[in-house]
N, C-alpha and C positions, 0 to 999 in steps of 0.2 A: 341803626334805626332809633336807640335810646339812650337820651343821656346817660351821667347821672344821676343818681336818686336825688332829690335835696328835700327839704324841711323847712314849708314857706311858714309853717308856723314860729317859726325863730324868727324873729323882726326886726325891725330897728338896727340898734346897737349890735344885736347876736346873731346875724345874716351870717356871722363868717362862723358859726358852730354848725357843725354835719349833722345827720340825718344817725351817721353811728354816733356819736357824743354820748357818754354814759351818762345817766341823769342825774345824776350825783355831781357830775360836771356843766348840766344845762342849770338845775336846781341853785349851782351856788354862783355861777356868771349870771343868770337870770337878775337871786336877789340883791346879786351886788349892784349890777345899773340898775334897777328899782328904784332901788334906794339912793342914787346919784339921783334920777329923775324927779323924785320927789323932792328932794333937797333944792335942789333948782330948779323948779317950781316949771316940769316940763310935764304937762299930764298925756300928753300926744305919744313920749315915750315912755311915760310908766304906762300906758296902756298896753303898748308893744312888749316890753318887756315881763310885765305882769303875766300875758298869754304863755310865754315858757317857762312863768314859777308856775304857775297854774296846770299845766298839761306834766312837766315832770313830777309834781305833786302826785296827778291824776296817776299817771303811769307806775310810780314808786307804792301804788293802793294808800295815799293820806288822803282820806276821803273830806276829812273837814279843813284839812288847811287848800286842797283842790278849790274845795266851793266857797271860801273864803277871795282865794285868790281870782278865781275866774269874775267873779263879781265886782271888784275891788277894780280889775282889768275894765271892766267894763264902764262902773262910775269914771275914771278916768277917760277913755274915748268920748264918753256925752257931755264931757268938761270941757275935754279938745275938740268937740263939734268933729270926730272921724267917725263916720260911720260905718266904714268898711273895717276898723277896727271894733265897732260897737259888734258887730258883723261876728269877728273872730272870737271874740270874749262868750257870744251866747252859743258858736258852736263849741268851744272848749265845756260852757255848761251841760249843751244838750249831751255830748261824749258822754261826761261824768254820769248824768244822768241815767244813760242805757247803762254805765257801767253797774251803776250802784241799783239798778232792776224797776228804777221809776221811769215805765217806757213812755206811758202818754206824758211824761214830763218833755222828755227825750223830743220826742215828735214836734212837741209845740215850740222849744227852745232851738231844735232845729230848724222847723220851716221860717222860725221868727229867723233864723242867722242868716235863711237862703233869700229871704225877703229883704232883709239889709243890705246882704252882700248885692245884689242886683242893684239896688238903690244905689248903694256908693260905689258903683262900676268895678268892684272887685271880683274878677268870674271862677278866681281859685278858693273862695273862701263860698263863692255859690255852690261851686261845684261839689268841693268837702262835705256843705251841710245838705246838698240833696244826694251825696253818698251816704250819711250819716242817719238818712232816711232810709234809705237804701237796706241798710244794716240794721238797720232797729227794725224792719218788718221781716228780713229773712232772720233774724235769732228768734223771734216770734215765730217761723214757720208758716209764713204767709206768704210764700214763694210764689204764687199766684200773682198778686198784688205788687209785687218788687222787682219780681224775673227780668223783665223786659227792662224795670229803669237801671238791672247791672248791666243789662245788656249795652244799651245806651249809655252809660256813663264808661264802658267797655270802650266802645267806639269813638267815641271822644278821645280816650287817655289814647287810643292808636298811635288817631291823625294827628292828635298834639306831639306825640314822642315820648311821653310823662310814664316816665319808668314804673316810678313806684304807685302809682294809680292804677297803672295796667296791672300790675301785681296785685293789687286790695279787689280789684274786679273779677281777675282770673281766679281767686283764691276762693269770693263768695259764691262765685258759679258753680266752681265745683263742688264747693262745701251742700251747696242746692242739691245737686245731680248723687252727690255720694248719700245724701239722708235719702233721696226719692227712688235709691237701687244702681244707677248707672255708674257703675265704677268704673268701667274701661273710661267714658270721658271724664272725671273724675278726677283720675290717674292723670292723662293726658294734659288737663286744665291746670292741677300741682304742678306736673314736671316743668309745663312752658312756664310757668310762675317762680317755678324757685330758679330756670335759666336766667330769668328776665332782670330778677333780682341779685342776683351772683354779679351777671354783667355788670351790673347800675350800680353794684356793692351798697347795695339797700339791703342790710343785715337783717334789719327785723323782720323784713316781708323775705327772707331767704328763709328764716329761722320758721315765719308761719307756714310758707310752704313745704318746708320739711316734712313737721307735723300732721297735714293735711295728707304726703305722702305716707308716712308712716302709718297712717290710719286706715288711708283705703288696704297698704302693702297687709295687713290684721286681720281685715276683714276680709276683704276677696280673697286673698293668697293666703291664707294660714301662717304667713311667713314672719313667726314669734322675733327672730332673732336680727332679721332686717329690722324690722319697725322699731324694734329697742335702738339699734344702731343710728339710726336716723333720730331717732328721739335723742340722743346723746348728744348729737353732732349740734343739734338746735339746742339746745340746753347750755351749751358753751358759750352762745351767742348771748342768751335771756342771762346770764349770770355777770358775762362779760359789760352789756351794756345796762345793767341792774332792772331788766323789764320781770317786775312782779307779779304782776298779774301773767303775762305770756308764762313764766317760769312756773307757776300754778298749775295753767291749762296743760302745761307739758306733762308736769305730775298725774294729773288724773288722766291724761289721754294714755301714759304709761300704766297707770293702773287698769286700763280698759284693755290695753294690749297681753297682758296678763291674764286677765279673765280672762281672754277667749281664749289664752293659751292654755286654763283648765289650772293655773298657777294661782290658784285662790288666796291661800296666804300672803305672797308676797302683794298681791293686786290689796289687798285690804291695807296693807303698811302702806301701799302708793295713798288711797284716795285717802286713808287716815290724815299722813302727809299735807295733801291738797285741801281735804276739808278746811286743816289749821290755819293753811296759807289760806285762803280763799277768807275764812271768818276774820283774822288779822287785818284785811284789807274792806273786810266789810265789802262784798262781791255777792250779793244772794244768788245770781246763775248760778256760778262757780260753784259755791255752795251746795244749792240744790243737790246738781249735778254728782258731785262728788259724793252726798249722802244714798243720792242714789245707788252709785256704784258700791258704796260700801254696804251696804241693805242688803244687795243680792250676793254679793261675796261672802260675806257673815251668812246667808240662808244658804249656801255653799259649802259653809265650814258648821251645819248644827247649828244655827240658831232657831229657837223654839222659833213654831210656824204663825202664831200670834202675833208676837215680838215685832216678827218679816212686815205682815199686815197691819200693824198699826204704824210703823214707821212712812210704810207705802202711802197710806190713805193719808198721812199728815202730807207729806211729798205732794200727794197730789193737789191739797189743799192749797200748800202754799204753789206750786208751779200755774193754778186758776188764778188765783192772787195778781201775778207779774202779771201773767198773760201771756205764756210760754206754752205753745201749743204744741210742738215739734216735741219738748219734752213732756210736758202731761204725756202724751201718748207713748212714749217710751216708759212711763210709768205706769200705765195701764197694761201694756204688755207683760211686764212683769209682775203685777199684779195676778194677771191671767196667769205666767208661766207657774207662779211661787205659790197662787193658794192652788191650783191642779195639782203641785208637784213637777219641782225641777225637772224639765229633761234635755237643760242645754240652750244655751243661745250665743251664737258663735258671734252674732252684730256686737252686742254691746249699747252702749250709747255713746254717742257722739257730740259735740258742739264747734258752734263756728270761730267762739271766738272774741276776743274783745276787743283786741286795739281798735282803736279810731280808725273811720274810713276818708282816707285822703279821696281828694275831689277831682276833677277831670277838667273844669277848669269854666265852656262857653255856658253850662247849664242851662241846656236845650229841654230840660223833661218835665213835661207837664203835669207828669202823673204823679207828680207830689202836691200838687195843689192842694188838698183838700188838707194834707197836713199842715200845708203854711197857712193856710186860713186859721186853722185852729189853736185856743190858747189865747194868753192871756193879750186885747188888744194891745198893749200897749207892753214895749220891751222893759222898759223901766219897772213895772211889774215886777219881775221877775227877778232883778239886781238889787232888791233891797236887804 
């Protein structure tokens, strides 16, 4: 039923690099035809190429040579009159964007990419940036608002075949259903996900559904020593193919599998860990996140109960900030747990996630309108 996985973000000249390609291997094929294209004066394929120094940038956490290059990509498509590459360059921004926790940035850079992409008849680079949308309202916790357009870009990646889309879709649904209690589908929604991805040998969305499984396997099932096992097995892949930020999220979701295991010490070496990674990349979720975890570990292991409360209420400050709603309230609960007095929380906190959400392709869903409208008129805005 599915190819495949492939990697329509490699363009041009780099069409023949996989979907596994360590990026350390996209990163230096990338700046090498760059740098040909510029030379001979092609701006049509340093646009193309640009897009995969840009996105390995993104993925390696180099925040500023990312948003240099996605930009850079972009000048060059409005040079070559390609808009469906102008298209590709502001979804590469908006990505960056949700990565780095500027989500109404995110929103507007994406609906501008899904607005392009429609204009210059590219429907995988529509589809990516109204996935992209997709993604930046469920890390917010506005599963309301987004449910149905995974559901919808779900069914698309079906009928099309698009391996690794069905996988980014299956991954965020269940990611949905496992914060709002529903683990048995949950479960169900990882395991077709990391089948789908095995098949298709789409490493990284194998490696996210691992995690996703290891997660529920923590919480529902108590089952410490599975979930580490499955965290391990994904962590080969994020190390193998250099994904940094994934190899972050791994860290702290092991530290979270910890905690519940009542393993307090070693859960604080995890999120200490992921903190470092996460600040190195300049990641504020990640971030958050992981201060989170290490806050309640530490009021775990004696730390004075003020100490616990002031770390919390800054937490919360900054989680109002982004606009992370799913975690503010994971920080209120523990708020609650920690100024009452511990007495256990077996959930933990959870997240969905960060890599980029691949697209489905006809981008049929209307329910991003309001996003594409918004933001700065004019895309050139944006690329200077």
């Amino acid at each position: 039923m599915y190819g495949k996985a492939f990697a329509p973000e490699y363009q041009g000249a780099l069409t023949s690099l996989s979907v596994n390609s360590s990026l350390t291997d996209v990163l230096a094929a990338g700046t090498e035809r760059l740098r040909a294209a510029e030379r001979d004066g092609q701006p049509g394929e340093a646009a193309r190429s640009g897009l995969a120094v840009a996105e390995a940038h993104r993925r390696l956490g180099r925040v500023e040579e990312a948003e240099q290059a996605w930009k850079a990509s972009y000048r060059a498509a409005r040079e070559a009159g390609d808009v469906a590459a102008m298209a590709w360059a502001l979804w590469s921004g908006g990505t960056l964007a949700r990565q780095r926790g500027a989500l109404a940035l995110a929103r507007r850079l994406l609906g501008l990419a899904a607005d392009l992409g429609e204009r210059g008849g590219d429907v995988v680079v529509r589809g990516y940036s109204l996935a992209g949308l997709a993604e930046t309202g469920r890390i917010q916790g506005d599963y309301e608002a987004v449910g149905r357009l995974h559901e919808q870009l779900l069914a698309e990646a079906r009928r099309r075949g698009e391996a690794r889309h069905t996988v980014w879709a299956l991954e965020g649904i269940a990611q949905m259903h496992r914060n709002t209690g529903g683990y048995d589908t949950a479960y169900d929604l990882f395991e077709e996900a990391a089948r789908i991805a095995e098949g298709a040998d789409d490493r990284r969305g194998h490696a996210w559904a691992l995690r996703g499984l290891a997660d529920v396997v923590s919480v529902r099932d108590g089952d410490a020593e599975r979930a580490l096992a499955l965290l391990s097995e994904a962590e080969t892949t994020c190390r193998e193919m250099k994904l940094s930020s994934a190899l972050a999220y791994n860290h702290k979701m092991r530290g979270n599998v910890l905690y519940r295991a009542g393993r307090y010490a070693e859960a604080r070496a995890l999120y200490e860990q992921a903190l470092a990674e996460f600040r190195a990349m300049r990641e504020p979720r990640g971030e958050a996140l992981s201060r989170l975890g290490l806050a309640k570990s530490l009021a775990r292991l004696g730390r004075d109960r003020a100490e616990t409360a002031a770390e919390l209420a800054d937490l919360a400050s900054t989680l109002d900030r982004i606009g992370l709603r799913h975690a503010r309230e994971m920080v209120a609960r523990a708020q609650e747990e920690f100024g009452a007095g511990p007495d256990g929380d077996r959930a933990g906190d959870t997240d969905a996630g960060t890599d980029p959400a691949p697209g489905t392709g006809a981008g049929t869903c209307a329910d991003a309108g309001a996003d594409a409208a918004a933001g700065p008129h004019s895309p050139a805005e944006v690329a200077r």
